[in-house]
C-alpha positions as CSV (number, residue, x, y, z in Angstrom):
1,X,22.5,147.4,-14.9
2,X,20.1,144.7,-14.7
3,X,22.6,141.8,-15.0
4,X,24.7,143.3,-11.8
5,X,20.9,143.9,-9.7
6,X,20.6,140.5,-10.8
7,X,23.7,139.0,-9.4
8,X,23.8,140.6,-6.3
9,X,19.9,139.8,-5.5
10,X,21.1,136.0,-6.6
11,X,24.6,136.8,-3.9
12,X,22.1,137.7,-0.9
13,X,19.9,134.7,-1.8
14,X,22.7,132.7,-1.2
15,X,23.7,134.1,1.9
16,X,20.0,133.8,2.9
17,X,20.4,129.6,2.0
18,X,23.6,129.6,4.0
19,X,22.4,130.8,7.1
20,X,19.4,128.5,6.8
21,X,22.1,125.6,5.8
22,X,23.9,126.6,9.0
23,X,21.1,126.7,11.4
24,X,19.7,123.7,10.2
25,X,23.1,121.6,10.4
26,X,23.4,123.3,14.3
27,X,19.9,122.2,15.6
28,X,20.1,118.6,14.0
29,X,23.9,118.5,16.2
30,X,22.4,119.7,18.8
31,X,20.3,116.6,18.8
32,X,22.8,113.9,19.1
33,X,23.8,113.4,22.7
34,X,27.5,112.9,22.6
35,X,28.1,115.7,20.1
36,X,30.7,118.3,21.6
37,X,29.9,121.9,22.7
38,X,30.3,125.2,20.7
39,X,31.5,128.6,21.8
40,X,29.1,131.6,21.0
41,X,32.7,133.1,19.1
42,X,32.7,129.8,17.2
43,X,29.5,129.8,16.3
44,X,29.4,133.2,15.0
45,X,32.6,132.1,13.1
46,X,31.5,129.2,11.5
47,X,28.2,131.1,10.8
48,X,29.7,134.1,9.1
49,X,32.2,131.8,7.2
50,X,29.1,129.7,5.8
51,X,27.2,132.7,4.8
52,X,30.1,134.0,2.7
53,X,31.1,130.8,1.2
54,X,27.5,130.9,-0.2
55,X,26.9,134.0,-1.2
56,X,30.3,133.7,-3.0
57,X,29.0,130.3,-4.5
58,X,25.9,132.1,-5.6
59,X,27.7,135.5,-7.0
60,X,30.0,133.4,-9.5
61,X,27.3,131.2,-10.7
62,X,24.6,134.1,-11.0
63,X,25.9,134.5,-14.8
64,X,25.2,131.3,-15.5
65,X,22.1,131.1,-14.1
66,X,20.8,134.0,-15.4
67,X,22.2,133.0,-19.5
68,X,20.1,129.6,-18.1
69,X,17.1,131.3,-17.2
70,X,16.9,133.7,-20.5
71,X,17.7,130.8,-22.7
72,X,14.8,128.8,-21.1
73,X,12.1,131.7,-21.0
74,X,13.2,131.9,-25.0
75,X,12.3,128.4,-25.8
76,X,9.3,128.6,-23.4
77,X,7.9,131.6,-25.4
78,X,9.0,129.8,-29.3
79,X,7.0,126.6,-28.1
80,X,4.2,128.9,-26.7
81,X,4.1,130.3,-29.9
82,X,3.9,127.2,-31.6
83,X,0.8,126.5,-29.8
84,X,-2.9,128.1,-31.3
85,X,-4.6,130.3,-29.2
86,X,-7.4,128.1,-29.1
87,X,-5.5,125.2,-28.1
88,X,-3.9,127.1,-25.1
89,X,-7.1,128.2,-24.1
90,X,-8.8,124.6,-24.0
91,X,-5.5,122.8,-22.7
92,X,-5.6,125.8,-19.7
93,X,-9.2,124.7,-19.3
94,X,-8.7,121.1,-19.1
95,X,-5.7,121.3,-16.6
96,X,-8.0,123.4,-14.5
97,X,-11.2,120.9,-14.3
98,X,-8.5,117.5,-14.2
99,X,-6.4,119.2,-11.1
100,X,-10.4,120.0,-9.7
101,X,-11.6,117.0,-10.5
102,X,-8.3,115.4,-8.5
103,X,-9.5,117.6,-5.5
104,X,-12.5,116.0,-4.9
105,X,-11.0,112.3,-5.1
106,X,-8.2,113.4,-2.7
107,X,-10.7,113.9,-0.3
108,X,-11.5,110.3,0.2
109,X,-8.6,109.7,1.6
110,X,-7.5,112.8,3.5
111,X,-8.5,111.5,6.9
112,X,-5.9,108.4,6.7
113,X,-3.9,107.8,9.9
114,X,-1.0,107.2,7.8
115,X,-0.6,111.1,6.1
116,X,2.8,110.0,3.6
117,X,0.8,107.3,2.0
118,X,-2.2,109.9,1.3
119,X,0.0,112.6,0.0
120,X,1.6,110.4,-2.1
121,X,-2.3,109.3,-3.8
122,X,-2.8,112.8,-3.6
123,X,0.6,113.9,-6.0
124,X,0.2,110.7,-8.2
125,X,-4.0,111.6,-8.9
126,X,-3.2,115.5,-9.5
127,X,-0.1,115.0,-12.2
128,X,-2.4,112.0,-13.7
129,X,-5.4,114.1,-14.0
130,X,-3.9,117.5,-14.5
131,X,-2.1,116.0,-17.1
132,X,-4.9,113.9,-18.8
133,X,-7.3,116.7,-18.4
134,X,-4.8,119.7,-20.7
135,X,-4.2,116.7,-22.9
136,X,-7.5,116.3,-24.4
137,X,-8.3,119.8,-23.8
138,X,-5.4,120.2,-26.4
139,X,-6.7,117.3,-28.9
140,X,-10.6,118.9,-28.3
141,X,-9.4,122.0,-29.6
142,X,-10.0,122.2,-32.8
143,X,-13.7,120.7,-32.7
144,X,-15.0,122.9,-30.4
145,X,-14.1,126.1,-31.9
146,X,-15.8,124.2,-34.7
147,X,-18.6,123.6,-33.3
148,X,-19.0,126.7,-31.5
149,X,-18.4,128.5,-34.7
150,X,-20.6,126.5,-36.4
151,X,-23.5,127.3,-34.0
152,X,-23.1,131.2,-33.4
153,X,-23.0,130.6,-37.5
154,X,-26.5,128.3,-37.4
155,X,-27.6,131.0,-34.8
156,X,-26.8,134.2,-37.5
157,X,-28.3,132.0,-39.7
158,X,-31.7,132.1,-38.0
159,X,-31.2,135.8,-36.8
160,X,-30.6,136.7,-40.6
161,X,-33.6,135.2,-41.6
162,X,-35.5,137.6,-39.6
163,X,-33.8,140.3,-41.5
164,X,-33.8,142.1,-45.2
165,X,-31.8,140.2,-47.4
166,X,-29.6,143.2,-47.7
167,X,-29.3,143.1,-43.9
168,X,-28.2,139.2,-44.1
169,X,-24.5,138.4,-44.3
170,X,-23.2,136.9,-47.3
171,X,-20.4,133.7,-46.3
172,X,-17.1,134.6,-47.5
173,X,-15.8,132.9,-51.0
174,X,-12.2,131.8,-50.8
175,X,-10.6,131.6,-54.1
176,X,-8.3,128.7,-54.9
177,X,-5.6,128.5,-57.5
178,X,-7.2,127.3,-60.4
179,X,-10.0,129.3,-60.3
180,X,-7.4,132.4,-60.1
181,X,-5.4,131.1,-63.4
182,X,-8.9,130.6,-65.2
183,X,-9.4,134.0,-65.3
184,X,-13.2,133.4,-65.7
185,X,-13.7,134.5,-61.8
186,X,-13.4,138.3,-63.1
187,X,-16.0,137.8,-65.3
188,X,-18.5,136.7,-62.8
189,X,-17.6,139.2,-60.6
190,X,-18.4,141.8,-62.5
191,X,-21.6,140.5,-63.5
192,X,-22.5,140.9,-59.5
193,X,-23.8,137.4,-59.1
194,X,-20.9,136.4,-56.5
195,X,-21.9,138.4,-53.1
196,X,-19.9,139.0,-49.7
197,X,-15.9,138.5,-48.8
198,X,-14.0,137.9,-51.8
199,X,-10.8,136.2,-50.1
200,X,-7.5,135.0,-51.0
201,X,-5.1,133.2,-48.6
202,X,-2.1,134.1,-48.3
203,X,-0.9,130.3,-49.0
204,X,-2.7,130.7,-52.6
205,X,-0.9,133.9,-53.2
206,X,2.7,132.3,-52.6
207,X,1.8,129.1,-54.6
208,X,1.0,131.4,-57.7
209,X,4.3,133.2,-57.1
210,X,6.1,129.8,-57.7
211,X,4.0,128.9,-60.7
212,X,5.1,132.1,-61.8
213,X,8.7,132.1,-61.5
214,X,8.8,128.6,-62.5
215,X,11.4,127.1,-65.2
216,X,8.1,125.7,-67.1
217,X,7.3,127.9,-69.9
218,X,3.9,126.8,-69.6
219,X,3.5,126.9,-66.1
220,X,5.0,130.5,-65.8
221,X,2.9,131.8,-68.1
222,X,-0.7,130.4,-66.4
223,X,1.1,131.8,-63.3
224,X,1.7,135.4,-64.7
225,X,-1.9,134.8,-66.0
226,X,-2.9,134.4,-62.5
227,X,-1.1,137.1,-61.4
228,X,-2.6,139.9,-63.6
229,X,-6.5,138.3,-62.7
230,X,-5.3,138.4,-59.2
231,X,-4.5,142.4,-60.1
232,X,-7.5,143.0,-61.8
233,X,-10.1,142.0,-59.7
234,X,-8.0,142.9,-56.4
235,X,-8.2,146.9,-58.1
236,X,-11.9,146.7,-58.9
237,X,-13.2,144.6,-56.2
238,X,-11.2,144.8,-53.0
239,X,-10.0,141.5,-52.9
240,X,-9.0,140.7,-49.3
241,X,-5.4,138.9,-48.7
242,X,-6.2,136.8,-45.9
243,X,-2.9,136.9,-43.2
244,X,-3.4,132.8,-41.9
245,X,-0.2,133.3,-39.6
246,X,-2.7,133.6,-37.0
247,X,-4.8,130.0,-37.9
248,X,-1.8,128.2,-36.1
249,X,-3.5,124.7,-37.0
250,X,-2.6,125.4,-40.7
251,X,1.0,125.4,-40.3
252,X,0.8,121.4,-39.7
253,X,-1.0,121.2,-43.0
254,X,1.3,120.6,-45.8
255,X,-0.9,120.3,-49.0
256,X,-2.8,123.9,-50.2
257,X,-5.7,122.1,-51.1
258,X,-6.0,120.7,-47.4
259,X,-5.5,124.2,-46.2
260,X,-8.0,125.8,-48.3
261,X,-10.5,123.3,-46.8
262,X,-9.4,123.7,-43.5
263,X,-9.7,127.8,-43.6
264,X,-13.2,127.5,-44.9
265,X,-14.3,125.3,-42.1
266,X,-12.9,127.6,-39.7
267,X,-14.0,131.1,-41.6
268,X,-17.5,129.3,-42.2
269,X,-17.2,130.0,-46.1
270,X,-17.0,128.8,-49.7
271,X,-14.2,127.3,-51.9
272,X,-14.4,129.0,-55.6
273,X,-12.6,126.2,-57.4
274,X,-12.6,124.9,-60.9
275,X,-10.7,122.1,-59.8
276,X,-13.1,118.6,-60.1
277,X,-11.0,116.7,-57.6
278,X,-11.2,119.2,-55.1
279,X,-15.0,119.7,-55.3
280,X,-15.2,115.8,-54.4
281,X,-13.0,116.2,-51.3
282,X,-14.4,119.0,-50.6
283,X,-17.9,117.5,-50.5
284,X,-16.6,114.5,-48.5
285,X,-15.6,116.9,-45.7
286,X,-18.7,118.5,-45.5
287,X,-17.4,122.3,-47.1
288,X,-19.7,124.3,-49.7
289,X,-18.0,124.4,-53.0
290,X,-19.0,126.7,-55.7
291,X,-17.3,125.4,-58.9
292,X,-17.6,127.5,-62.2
293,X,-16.9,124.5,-64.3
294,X,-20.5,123.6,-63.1
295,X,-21.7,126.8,-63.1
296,X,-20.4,127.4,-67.1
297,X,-21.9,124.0,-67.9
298,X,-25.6,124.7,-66.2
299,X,-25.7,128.2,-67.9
300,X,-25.4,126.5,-71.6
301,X,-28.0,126.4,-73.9
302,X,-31.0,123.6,-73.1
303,X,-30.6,121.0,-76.2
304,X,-33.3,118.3,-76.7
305,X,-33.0,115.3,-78.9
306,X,-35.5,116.2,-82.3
307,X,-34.3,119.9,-82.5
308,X,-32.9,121.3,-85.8
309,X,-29.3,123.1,-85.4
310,X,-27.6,125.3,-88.3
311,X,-24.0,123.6,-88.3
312,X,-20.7,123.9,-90.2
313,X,-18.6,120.9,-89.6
314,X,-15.3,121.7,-89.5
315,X,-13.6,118.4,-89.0
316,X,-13.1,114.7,-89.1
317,X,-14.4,112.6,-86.5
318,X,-13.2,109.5,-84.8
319,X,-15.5,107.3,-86.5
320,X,-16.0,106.8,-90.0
321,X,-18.4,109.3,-92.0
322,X,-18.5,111.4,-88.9
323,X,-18.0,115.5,-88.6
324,X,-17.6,117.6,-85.8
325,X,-19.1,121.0,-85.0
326,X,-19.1,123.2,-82.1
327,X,-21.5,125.8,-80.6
328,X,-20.2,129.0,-79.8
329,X,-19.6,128.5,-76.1
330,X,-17.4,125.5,-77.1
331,X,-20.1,122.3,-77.3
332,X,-18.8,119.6,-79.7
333,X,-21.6,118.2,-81.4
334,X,-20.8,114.8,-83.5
335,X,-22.4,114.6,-86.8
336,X,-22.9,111.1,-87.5
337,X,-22.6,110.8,-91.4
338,X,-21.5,114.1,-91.7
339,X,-17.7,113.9,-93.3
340,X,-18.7,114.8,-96.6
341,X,-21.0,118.2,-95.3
342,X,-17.5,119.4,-94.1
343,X,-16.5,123.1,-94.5
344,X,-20.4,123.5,-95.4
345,X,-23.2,125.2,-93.4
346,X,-26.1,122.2,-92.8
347,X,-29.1,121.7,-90.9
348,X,-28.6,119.3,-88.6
349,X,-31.1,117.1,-85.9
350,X,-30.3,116.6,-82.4
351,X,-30.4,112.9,-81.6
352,X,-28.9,112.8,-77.8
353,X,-27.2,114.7,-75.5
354,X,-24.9,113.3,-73.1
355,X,-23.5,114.9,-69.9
356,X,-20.5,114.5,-68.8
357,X,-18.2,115.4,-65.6
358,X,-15.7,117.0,-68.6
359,X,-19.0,119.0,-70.3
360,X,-21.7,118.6,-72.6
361,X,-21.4,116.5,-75.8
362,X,-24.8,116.8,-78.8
363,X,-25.2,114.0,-81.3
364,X,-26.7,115.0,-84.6
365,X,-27.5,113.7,-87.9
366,X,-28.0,115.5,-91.2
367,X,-31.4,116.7,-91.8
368,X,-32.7,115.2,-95.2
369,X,-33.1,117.3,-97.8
370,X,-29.4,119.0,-97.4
């Protein structure tokens, strides 16, 4: 019904331009001197003839342009869709203030005796400006939702701290990867010390889908791993799958880690991670990182150099005449001289301690009088 409204709207519209063709031919005739006279039969004639031949025109190509027009309001709408919100919004913006900005500097030369050559300035200055302006309203986008996000964040900040600290609002904890397949994150939950949105992206979820169904047997099981964590604390906690189809900027972001730093600069939260190169990025871009590596290895017991420890070595060491021991939350303590103790329980003293990126390791010697 629509296509055949269509094509006889498009028919009279062509009659419409073939009247106008006709009149427009007969008055510029009508100007040249020498040009011979018409009879009012004729010119009703010729007019009629012209109308028809367009509106003909027009009725056999309305099909086409109508399979034209749908095809171009479909690639208008996939390429609008292509575009964030946010970007749209700031690009609109931008084309407004360049094509108001063009406005004013028309105006200098709207009184010129010679009107082609200021209508000319006048088209060249609005597509220059109108285009310049959407342009780095589109480029802009992304730092000011930043930055306005960031300061209605910097202004609940202040607001909360007005508040009860149960009245404040905890920032949201995005889960990575690693910190899934660890496993540890369930126990910290549960323990209550992790407060606010517990989030997962939706990027995260389909990367430990692929570890799982790899054709690694290693890597298939640490993603089934994941997978029953991700079950666990998702039935007891109310783990939120975070939908990013509507972050559009994420979708030129090919690496997970990049988008996982990305969605916590726009969501204003914190990365859970294990992962050590990721806290480093992630403190080079300026994101909040809470890493339970850390957190494990600050929650150890304090060691100082002089104490007296009850060890068993249990094996060789790299060094000659050297043992190693290890605590019960996995600390490897070297025994210097302490090969020939091994498989025994010894008092040991502590001698140094050195941190590490990797952990903690304890130096010890035998305590005389074993």
């Amino acid at each position: 019904m629509f296509k055949k409204l269509f094509r006889w709207i498009f028919s009279l519209l062509g009659m419409a331009c073939g009247a106008g063709i006709f009149f427009a031919a007969t008055y510029l005739i009508r100007l040249i001197p020498s040009a011979p006279g018409i009879s009012q039969l004729w010119y009703f004639i010729l007019c009629a003839v012209c109308i028809v031949v367009t509106g003909l025109i027009f009725f056999l190509i309305a099909p086409h342009v109508q399979r034209g027009g749908e095809q171009f309001t479909r690639e208008l709408d996939d390429n609008l869709k292509k575009i964030p919100v946010h970007e749209f919004i700031c690009g609109t913006a931008g084309l407004i203030l360049g094509l108001l900005i063009a406005f004013l500097i028309s105006s200098l030369w709207r009184g010129w005796s010679v009107p082609v050559i200021g209508s000319v300035l006048s088209a060249v200055v609005y597509i220059f400006l109108g285009y310049t302006g959407m342009y780095i309203g589109r480029k802009k986008a992304t730092d000011i939702m930043l930055n306005t996000r960031q300061l209605s964040a910097s202004r609940g900040t202040r607001a909360s701290r007005n508040k009860s600290p149960a009245q404040g609002q905890a920032p949201p904890k995005i889960l990575d990867t690693s910190v899934i397949i660890d496993g540890r994150i369930a126990d910290i939950m549960k323990t209550g010390f992790i407060e606010g949105r517990i989030v997962i992206p939706e990027f995260v979820l389909v990367e430990l889908r692929h570890i799982a169904d790899s054709s690694d047997s290693l890597k298939r099981n640490r993603g089934r791993r994941g997978l029953d964590i991700l079950n666990k604390i998702q039935s007891q906690y109310g783990v939120e799958i975070y939908n990013t189809d509507s972050e559009k900027s994420l979708n030129n972001i090919p690496e997970v880690d990049a988008k996982l730093l990305q969605l916590a600069q726009l969501m204003n939260g914190k990365v859970v991670t294990n992962d050590y190169n990721l806290n480093k990025v992630a403190s080079i871009k300026g994101v909040s990182v809470l890493n339970i590596n850390e957190l494990a290895n600050t929650l150890k017991p304090v060691v100082l150099p002089g104490e007296d420890m009850d060890l068993t070595p249990v094996r060789e060491g790299k060094e000659n005449s050297q043992a190693l021991a290890y605590l019960d939350d996995g600390t490897m303590i070297v025994i210097e001289g302490g090969r020939r103790y091994i498989g025994q329980e010894i008092t040991a003293t502590v001698t140094s301690v050195l941190q590490t990126s990797a952990g903690r390791m304890i130096f010890a010697k035998p305590k005389h009088g074993n």
